[in-house]
N, C-alpha and C positions, 0 to 999 in steps of 0.2 A: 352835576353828577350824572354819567348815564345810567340807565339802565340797568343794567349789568354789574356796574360798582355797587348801585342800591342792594341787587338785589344778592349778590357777595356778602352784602357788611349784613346782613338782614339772616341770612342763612347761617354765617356764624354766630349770630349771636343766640340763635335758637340753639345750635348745635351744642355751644356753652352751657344753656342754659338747661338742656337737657342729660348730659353728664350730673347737674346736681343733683338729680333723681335716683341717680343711681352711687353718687357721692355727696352726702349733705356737707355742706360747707367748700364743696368744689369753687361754685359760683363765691369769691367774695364780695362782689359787691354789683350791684347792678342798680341802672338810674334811670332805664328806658321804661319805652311804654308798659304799661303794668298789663295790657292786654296781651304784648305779646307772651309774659309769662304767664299767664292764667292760660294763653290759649297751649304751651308744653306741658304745662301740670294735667289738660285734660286731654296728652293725648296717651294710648297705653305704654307703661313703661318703656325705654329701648333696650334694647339689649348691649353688650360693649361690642360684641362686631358690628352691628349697627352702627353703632359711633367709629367703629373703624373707618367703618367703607363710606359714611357718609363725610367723617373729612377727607379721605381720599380724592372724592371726587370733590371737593372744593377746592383741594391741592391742586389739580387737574384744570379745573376753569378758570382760576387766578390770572393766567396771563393775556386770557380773552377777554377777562373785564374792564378792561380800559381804565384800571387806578393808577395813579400815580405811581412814580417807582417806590417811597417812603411810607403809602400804604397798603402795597402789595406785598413788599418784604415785611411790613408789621403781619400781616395774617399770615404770610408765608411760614413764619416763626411759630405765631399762635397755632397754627393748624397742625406744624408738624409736633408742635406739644400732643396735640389736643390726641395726635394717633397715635404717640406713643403710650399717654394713658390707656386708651382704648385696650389697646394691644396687652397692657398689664392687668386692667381691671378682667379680659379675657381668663386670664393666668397664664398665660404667655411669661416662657422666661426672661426678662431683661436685666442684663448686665448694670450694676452701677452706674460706673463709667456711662453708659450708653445711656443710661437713664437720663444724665444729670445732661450730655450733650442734647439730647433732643428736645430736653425738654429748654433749656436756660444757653445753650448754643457754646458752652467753651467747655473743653477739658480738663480733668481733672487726676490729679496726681498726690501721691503723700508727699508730706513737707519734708522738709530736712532738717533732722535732728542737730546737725550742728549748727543749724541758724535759732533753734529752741533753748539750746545751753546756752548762745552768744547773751539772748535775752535775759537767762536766768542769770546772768553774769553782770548784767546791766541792773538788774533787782534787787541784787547782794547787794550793790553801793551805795542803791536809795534804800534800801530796809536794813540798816545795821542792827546787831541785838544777837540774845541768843538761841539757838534753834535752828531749827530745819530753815531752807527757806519757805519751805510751804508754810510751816508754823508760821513765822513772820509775817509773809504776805497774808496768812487767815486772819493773824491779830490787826493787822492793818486795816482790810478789807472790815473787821467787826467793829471797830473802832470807827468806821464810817458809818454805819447802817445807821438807816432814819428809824427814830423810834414808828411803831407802827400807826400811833395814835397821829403820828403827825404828816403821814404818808401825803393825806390830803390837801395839806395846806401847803405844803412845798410843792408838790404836782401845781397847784393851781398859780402859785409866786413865779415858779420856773415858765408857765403856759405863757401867762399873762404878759412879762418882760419878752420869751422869746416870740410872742406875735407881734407889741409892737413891735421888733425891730425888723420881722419879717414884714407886715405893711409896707415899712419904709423902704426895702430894697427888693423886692419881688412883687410888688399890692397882692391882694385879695380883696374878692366880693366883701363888698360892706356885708350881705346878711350873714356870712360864714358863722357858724359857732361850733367848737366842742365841747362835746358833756365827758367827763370824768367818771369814772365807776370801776371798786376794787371786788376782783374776782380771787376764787379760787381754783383748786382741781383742774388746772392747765397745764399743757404741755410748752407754755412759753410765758415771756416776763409781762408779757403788752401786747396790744392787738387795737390796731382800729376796724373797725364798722363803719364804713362810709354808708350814710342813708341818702346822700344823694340831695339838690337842693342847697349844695353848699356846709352839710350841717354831716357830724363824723359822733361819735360813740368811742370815745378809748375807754378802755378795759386795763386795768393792772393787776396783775394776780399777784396775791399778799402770800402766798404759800412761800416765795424766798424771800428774804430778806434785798432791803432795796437800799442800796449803796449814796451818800450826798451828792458825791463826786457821779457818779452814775444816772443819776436825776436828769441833769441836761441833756444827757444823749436819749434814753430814752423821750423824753416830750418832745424831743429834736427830731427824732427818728417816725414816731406815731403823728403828730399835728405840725410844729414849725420848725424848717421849712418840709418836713416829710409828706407819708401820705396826705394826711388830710391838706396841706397846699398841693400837693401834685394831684389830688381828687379832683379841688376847684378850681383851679387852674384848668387843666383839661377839658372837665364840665364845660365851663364857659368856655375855654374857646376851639378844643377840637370839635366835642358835642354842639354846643349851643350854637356857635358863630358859622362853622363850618359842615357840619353836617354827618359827620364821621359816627356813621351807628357804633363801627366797632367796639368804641369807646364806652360804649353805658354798661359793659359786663368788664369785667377784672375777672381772671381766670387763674386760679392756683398751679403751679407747674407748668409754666410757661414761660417764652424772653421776658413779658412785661414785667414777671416777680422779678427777676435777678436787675432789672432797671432800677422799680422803684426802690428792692430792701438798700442794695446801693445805695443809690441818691439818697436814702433817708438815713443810712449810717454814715454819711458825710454832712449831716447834719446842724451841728454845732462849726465845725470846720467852714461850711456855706455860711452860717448867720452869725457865727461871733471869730474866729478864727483863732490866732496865738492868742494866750490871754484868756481863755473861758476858763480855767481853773480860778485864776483871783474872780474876773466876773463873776461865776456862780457862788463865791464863796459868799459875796457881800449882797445877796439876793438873798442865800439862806441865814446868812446871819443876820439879817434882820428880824427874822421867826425866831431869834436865839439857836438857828441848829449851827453848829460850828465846824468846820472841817478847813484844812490848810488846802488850800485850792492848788498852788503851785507847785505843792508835793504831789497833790492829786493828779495834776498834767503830767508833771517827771515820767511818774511811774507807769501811767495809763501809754505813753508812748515808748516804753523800755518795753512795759507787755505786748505793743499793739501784734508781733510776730506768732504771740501766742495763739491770736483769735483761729489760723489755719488747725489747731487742733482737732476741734470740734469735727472739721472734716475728714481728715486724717481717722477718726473713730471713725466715721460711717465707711467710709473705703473700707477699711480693715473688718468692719461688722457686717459687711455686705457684698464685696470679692475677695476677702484675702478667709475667712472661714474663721474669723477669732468669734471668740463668745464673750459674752458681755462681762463678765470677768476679768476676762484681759483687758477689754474696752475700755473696763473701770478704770483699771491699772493704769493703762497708756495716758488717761486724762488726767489722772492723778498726780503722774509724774511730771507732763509737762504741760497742761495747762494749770497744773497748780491748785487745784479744784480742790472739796472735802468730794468724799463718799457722798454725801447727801447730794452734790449739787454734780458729781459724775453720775448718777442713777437717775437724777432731773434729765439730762443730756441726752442721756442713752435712750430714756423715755421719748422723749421727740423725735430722735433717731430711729426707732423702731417705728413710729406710728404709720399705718398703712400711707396714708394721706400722706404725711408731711415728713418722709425720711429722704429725700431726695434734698430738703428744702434749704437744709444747712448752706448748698453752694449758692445762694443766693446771697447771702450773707457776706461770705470768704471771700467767692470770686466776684460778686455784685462791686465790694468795697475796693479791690485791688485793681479790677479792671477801670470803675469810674475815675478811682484817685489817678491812675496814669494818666487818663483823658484830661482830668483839669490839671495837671501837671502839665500837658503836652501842651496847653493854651499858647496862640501868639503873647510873646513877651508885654503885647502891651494890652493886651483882654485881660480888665478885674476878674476874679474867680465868678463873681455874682454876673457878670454878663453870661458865664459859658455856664453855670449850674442853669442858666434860666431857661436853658437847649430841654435842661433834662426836665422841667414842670411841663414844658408848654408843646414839644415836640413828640411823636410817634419813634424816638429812638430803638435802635435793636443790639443787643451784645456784639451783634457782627456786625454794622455798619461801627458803633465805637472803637472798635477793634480794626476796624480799614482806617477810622480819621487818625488812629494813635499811629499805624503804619506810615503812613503818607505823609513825604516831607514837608 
């Protein structure tokens, strides 16, 4: 590595690292030397134009440093996040739209209401009965929730079955472990904590109600094969093997987020495929929790059109001038949601930090699923998901291979 690349990957990870100062929870995770962050916590606050102009000019040196083309387009990415915050934390006006490009690199646009009826159309035939179909899908949906006492023991049935099967087709560090722990007063369902070492912290917040059928994707999404494997995976071999500082800090509202929430909401799809509906069902029926897995698959892929909602509210709550009322409305109608769990939504959506973060989610899942769709006819999925643990991937390099015959 010369010079120059060191001293690149070294520069932004302090600049990272000093954003969290002036946004706690900016930094989520960081693995590096513990020196270099004690030596930004002791230096005096920065200011956001500071951090403007100081990834400016990193933007600016990037093509002098003699990195590879795979690691200059990864900071290239992270950097132009990193000034688009700047420039808002400023109070600088930024557009949605503009927001969500700079920071996670693809556009974004409202869905189309007649591909949302198509779905609701497809929900009629798997929820027969009487009522709305919201009523329906709610009784449904109720009819699945893990009693809460038993939230624990299924999280740990589900972890357990989906590591080993992740050993088996991706390995992990022998010392890896995650710890479990149910929170409240959040503005989302789950959350890992990478502490780095191998070893991650999920969080599950007990405030909604948590679905049987839903269990899998969750610990799929948080530990296997999600972040906590793309944490140790990387550790060891961007970090550890290779030498890629960049890698010890994870940065909120950047490419890297719309990579990982992706990769980790394809999840179940990487480690179990067609067929995780019966799987999961006979993992929790052993606890006695009972739920029809294969109804649970039907339906969760009739809805999967739905997921674009969630985004479609923040566009309209953030350029089009509707107010949260409406917003309620709009998720109400067609993501199907109660009032209680549209006002959860809107919560996240509004939160300084994390309202951009929805398209991570939306477009993370749509964009990666094309990519493993796009695979050579004769590449298992599990060969080309292993790109996305172990590689410095960007939305816009993804998005060139989905192009390219």
């Amino acid at each position: 590595m010369t010079a120059g690349a060191l001293d690149l990957a070294l520069e932004y990870v302090r600049l990272g690292l000093r954003f969290d100062r002036l946004e706690s929870g900016f930094v989520d995770a960081y693995t590096g030397d513990p020196r270099i962050r004690a030596q930004v916590e002791d230096e005096p606050a920065p200011t956001p134009r500071q951090l403007r102009d100081r990834a400016r000019e990193l933007l600016r040196e990037l093509d002098a440093a003699g990195l590879p083309g795979d690691r200059a387009d990864f900071l290239r990415g992270q950097l132009t996040g990193l000034e688009c915050s700047a420039r808002k934390m400023s109070g600088e006006p930024v557009g949605f739209v503009e927001e969500v490009r700079s920071y996670f690199q693809v556009d974004v646009a409202l869905g189309d209401e007649a591909t949302y009826a198509a779905a609701h159309a497809d929900l009629e035939g798997l929820l027969p009965g009487e009522g709305s179909l919201a009523e329906r899908y709610a009784l449904h949906r109720r009819r699945e929730e893990c009693p809460p006492d038993r939230l624990e023991s299924a999280v740990q049935a589900l972890s357990s079955a989906l590591r080993d099967r992740v050993r088996g087709q991706y390995g992990l560090p022998e010392a890896e472990t995650v710890r479990y722990e149910v929170v409240t007063d959040k503005p989302w369902s789950g959350f890992n904590y990478y502490e780095g070492g191998y070893r991650s912290r999920v969080a599950i917040n007990a405030d909604l109600p948590h679905r049987l059928s839903q269990l899998p994707h969750l610990v799929a999404h948080e530990s296997y094969p999600g972040h906590h494997t793309e944490h140790c995976r990387k550790e060891r071999g961007l970090v550890e093997r290779s030498g890629h500082l960049e890698h010890t800090v994870f940065l909120v509202n950047t490419p890297e987020c719309l990579m990982a929430e992706g990769l980790a909401d394809l999840g179940v799809p990487a480690a179990i495929g067609a067929g995780w509906g019966t799987w999961s069902e006979e993992i929790l029926g052993d606890l006695g929790l009972r739920f029809d897995g294969g109804l649970a698959e039907r339906i969760a892929a009739a809805a999967a059109p739905l997921n674009r909602v969630r985004q479609d509210a923040a566009v309209l709550l953030h350029d089009r001038g509707a107010d949260a009322d409406e917003v309620s409305g709009y998720l109400q109608r067609w993501a199907l949601v109660s009032p209680d769990r549209a006002r959860q939504q809107i919560r996240f959506l509004t939160d300084p930090l994390w309202r951009a973060y929805i398209s991570t989610y939306v477009e993370g899942f749509d964009l990666l699923s094309r990519w493993l769709d796009a695979r050579p006819a004769e590449q298992p999925v599990a060969d080309r998901f292993l790109r996305l643990l172990d590689e410095p991937l960007t939305p816009q390099r993804i998005a060139t291979e989905i192009q390219a015959p």
